[in-house]
Short mmCIF file of the C-alpha atoms (twelve columns), coordinates in Angstrom:
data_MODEL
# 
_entry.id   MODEL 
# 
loop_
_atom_site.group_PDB 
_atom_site.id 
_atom_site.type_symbol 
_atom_site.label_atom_id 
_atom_site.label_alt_id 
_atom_site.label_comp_id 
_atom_site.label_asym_id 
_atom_site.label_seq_id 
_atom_site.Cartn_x 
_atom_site.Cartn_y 
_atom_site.Cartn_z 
_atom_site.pdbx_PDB_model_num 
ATOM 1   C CA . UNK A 1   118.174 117.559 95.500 1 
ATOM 2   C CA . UNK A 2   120.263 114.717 95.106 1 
ATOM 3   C CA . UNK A 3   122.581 113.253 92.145 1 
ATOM 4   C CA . UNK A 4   119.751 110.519 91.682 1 
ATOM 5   C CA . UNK A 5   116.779 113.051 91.631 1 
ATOM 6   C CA . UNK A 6   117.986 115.254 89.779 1 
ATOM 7   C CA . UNK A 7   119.052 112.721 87.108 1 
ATOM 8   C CA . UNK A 8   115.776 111.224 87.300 1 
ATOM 9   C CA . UNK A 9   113.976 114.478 86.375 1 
ATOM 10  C CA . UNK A 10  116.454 115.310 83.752 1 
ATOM 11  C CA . UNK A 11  115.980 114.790 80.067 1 
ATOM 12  C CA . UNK A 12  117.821 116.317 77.524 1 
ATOM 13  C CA . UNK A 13  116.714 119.425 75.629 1 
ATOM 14  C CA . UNK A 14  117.757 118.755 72.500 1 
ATOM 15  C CA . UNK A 15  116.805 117.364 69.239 1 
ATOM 16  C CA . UNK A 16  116.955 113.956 70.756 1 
ATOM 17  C CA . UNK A 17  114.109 115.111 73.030 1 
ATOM 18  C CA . UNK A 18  111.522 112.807 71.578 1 
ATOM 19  C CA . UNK A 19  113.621 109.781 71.863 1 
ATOM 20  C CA . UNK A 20  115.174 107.794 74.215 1 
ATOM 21  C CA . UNK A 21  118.270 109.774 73.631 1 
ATOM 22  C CA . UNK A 22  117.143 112.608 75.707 1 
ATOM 23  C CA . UNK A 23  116.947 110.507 78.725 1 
ATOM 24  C CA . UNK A 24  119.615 110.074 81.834 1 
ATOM 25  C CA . UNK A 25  119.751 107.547 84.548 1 
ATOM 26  C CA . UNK A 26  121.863 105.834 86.948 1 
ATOM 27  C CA . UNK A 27  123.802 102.750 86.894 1 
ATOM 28  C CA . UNK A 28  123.292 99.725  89.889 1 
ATOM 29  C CA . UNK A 29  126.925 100.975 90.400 1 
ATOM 30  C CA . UNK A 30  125.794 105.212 91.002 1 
ATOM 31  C CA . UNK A 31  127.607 106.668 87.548 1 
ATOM 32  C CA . UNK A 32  125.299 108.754 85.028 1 
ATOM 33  C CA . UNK A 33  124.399 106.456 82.349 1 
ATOM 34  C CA . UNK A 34  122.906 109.236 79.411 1 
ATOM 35  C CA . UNK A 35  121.109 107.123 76.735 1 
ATOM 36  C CA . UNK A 36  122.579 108.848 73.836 1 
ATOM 37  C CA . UNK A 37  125.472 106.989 74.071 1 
ATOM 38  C CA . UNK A 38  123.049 103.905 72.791 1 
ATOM 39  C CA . UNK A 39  122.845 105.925 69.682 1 
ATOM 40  C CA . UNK A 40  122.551 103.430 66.662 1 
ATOM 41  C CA . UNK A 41  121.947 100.355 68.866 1 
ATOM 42  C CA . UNK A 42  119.024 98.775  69.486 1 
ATOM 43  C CA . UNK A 43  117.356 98.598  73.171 1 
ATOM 44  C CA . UNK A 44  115.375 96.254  75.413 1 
ATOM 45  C CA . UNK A 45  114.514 97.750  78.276 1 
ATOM 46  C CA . UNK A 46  112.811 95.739  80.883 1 
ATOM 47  C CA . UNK A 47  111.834 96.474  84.887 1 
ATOM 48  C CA . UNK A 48  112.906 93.729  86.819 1 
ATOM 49  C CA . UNK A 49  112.797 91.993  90.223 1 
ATOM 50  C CA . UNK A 50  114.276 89.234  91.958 1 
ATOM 51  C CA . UNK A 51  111.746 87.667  93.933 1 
ATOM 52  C CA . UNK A 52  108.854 87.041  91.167 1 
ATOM 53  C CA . UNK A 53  107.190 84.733  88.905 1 
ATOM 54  C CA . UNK A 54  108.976 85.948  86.235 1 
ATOM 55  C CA . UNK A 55  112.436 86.077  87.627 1 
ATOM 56  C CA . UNK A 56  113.827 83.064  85.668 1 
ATOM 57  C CA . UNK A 57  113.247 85.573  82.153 1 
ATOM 58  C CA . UNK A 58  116.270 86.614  83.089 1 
ATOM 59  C CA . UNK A 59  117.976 83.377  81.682 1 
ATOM 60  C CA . UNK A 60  116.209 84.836  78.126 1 
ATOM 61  C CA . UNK A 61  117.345 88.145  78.512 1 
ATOM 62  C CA . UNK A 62  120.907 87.292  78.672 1 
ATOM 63  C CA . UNK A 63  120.782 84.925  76.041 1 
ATOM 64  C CA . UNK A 64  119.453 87.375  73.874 1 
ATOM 65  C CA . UNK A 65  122.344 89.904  74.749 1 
ATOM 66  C CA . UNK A 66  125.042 87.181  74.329 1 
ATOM 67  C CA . UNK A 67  123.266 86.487  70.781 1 
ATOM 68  C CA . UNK A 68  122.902 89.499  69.649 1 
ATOM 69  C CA . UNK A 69  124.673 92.218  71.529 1 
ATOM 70  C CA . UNK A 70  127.997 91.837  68.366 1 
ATOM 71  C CA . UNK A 71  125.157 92.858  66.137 1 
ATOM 72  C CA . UNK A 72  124.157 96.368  67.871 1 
ATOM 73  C CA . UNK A 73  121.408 95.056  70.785 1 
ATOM 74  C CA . UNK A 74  122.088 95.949  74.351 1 
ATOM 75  C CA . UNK A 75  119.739 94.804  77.025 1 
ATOM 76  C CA . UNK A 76  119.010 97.192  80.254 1 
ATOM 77  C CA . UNK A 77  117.245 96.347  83.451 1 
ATOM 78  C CA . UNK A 78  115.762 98.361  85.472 1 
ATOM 79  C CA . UNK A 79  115.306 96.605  89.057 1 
ATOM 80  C CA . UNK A 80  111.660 97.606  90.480 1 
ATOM 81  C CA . UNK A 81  110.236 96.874  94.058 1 
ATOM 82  C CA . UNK A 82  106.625 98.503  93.270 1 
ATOM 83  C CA . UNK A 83  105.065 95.063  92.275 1 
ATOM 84  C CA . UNK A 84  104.721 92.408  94.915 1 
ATOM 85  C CA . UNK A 85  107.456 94.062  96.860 1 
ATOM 86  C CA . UNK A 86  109.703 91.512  94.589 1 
ATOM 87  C CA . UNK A 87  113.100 93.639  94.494 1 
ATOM 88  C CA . UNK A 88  113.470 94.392  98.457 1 
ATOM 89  C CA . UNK A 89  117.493 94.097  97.935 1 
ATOM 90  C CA . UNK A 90  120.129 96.929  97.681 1 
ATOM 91  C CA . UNK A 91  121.201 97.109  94.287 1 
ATOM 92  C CA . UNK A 92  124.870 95.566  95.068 1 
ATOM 93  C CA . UNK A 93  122.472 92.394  96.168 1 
ATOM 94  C CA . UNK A 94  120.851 92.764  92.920 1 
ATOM 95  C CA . UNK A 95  123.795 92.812  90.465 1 
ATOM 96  C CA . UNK A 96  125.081 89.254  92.703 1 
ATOM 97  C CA . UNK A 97  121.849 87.465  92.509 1 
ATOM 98  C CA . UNK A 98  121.624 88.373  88.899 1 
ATOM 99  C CA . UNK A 99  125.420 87.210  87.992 1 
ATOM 100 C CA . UNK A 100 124.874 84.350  90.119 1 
ATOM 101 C CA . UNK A 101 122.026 82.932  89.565 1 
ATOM 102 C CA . UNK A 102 121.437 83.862  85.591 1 
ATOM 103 C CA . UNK A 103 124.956 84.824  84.820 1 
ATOM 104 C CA . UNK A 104 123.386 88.296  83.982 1 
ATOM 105 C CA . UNK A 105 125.952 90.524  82.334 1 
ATOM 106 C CA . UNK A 106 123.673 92.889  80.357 1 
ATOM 107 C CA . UNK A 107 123.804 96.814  82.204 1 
ATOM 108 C CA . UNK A 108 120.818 97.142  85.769 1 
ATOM 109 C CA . UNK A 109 120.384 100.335 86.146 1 
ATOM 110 C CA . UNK A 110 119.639 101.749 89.585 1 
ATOM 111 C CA . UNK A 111 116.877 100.270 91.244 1 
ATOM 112 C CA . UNK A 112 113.568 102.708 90.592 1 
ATOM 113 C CA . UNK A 113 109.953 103.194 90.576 1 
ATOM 114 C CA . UNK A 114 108.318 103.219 86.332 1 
ATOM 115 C CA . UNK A 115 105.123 104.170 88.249 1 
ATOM 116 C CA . UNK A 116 103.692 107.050 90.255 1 
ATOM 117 C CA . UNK A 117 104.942 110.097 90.697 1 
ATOM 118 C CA . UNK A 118 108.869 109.097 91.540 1 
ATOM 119 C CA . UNK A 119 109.114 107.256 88.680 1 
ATOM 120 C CA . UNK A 120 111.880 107.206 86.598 1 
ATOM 121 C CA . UNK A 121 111.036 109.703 83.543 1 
ATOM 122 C CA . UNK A 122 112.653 106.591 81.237 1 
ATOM 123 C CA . UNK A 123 109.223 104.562 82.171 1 
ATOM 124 C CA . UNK A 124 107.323 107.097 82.170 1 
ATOM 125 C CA . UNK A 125 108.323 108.215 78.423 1 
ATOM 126 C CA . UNK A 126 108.832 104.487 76.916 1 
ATOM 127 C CA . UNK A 127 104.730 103.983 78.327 1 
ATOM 128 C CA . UNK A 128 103.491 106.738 77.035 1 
ATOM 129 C CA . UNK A 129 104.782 105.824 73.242 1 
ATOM 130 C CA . UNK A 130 103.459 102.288 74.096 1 
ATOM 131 C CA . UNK A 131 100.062 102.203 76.621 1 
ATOM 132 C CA . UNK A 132 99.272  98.793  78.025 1 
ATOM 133 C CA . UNK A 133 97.279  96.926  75.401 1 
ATOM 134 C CA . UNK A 134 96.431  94.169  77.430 1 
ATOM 135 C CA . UNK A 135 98.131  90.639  78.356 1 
ATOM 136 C CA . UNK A 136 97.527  88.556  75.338 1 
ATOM 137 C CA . UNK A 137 95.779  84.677  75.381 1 
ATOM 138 C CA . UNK A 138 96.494  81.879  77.335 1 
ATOM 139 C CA . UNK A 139 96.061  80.732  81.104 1 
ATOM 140 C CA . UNK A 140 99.007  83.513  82.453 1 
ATOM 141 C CA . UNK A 141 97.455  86.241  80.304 1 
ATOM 142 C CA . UNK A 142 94.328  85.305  82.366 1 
ATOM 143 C CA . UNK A 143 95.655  84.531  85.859 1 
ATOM 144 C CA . UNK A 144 97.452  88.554  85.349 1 
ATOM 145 C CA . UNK A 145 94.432  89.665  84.248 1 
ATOM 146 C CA . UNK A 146 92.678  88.792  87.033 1 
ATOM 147 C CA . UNK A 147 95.020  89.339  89.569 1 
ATOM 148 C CA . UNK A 148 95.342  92.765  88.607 1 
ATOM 149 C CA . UNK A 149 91.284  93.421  88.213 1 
ATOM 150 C CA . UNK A 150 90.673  92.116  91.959 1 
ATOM 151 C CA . UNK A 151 92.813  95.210  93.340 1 
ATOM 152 C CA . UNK A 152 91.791  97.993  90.658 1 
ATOM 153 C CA . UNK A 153 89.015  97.060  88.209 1 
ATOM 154 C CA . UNK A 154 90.147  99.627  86.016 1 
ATOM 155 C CA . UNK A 155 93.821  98.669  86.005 1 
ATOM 156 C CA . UNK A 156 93.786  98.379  81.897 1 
ATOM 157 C CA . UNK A 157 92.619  101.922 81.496 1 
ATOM 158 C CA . UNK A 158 95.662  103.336 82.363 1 
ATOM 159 C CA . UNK A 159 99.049  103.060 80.020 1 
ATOM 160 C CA . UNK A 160 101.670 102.419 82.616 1 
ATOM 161 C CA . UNK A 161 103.375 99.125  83.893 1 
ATOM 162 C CA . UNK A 162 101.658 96.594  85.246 1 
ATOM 163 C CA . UNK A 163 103.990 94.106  86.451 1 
ATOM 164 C CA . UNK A 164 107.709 92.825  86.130 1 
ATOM 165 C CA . UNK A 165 109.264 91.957  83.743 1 
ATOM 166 C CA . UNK A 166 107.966 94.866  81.220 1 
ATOM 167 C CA . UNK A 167 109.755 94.573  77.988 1 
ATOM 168 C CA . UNK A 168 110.106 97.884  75.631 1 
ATOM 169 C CA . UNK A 169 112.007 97.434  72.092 1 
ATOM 170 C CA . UNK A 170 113.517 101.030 70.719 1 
ATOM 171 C CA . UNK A 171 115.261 100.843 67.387 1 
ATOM 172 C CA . UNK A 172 118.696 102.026 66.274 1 
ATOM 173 C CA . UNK A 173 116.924 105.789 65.430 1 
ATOM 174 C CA . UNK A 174 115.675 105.698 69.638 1 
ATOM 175 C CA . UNK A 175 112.138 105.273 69.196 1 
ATOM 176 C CA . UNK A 176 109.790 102.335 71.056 1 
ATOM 177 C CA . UNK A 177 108.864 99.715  68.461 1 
ATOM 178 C CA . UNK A 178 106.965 97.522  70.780 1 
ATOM 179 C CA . UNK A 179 105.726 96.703  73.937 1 
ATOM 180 C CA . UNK A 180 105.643 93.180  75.362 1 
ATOM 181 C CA . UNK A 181 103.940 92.246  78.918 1 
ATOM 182 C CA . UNK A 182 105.375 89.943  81.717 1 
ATOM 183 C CA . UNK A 183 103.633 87.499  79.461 1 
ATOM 184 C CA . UNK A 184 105.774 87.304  76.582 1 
ATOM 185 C CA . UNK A 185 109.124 85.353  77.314 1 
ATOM 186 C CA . UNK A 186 112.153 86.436  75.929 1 
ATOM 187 C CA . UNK A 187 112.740 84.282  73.128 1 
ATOM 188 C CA . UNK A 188 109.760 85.418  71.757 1 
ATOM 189 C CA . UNK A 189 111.123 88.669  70.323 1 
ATOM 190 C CA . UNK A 190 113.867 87.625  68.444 1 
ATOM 191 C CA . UNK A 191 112.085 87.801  65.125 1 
ATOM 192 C CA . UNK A 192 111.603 91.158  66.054 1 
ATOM 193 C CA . UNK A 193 114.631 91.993  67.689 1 
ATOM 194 C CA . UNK A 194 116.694 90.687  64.031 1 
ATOM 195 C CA . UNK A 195 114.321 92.961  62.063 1 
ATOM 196 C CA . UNK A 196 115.690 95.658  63.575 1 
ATOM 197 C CA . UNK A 197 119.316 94.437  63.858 1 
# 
């Protein structure tokens, strides 16, 4: 088994085991990142791509890290090819189109499935606190919506992700607060986000 699998399959046994505490992963740069070192912040944690509809949120999610990252928030991307095949790069082309183009300077993670059964145990924990509750109103809501129900039209039935740009808010303590779809831009949350803060 390799570094990567086995940290993908590990999460801590521990009294942090039903937060995100008891969860490890790896960095876009291959070193352990182990999410109790987050302890008393608070988390965004968003699958992203580079190649989608939703790309430019990245401009919001770094302007939400420079905003409030002296107050305790830390935003962390997880780059995700399973959707639209919209992350084909390596994750050292990642981290540069991300810098470049949206001056990104929040942690990526190691590019990984949050579906099926390879995915990362991160997704699969943060979905499980937070099922898909569907898209929300208005004409993108809609357009996802039925995008999705053309391929599977039981797609809602399940909990896990169902696009990029997946947003999960844990408080300072490690649980998931909320879950906000593609849908929702950034700048959105920041009532939320200060609530917590």
């Amino acid at each position: 088994m390799t570094l990567a699998a086995a940290l993908l399959l590990t999460a801590c046994k521990s009294s942090d085991a039903n937060t995100i505490y008891g969860f490890k992963a790896l960095s876009n740069e291959g070193t352990e990142v182990n999410f109790s070192d987050y302890k008393g912040k608070v988390l965004l944690i968003v699958n992203t791509a580079s190649k989608c509809g939703f790309t430019p949120q990245y401009d919001g999610l770094e302007a939400l890290y420079k905003k409030y990252g002296d107050q305790g928030l830390v935003v962390v991307g997880f780059p995700c090819d399973q959707f639209g095949h919209q992350e084909p790069g390596t994750n050292d082309e990642i981290a540069e189109f991300c810098r470049l183009n949206y001056g990104v300077t929040f942690p990526l993670m190691d590019k990984v499935d949050v579906n099926g059964e390879q995915a990362t145990p991160v997704f699969k924990w943060l979905y499980a606190e937070k099922p898909f509750a569907g898209f929300g109103e208005g004409q993108t809501a809609e357009f996802m919506d039925q995008m999705l129900a053309r391929s599977n039209p039981d797609y809602a039935s399940n909990p896990d992700i169902k696009w990029n740009f997946t947003k999960f808010l844990v408080d300072r303590k490690g649980k998931v607060v909320a879950r906000y779809e593609p849908t929702v831009a950034p700048e959105q949350l920041e009532k939320a986000i200060e609530a917590l803060l």
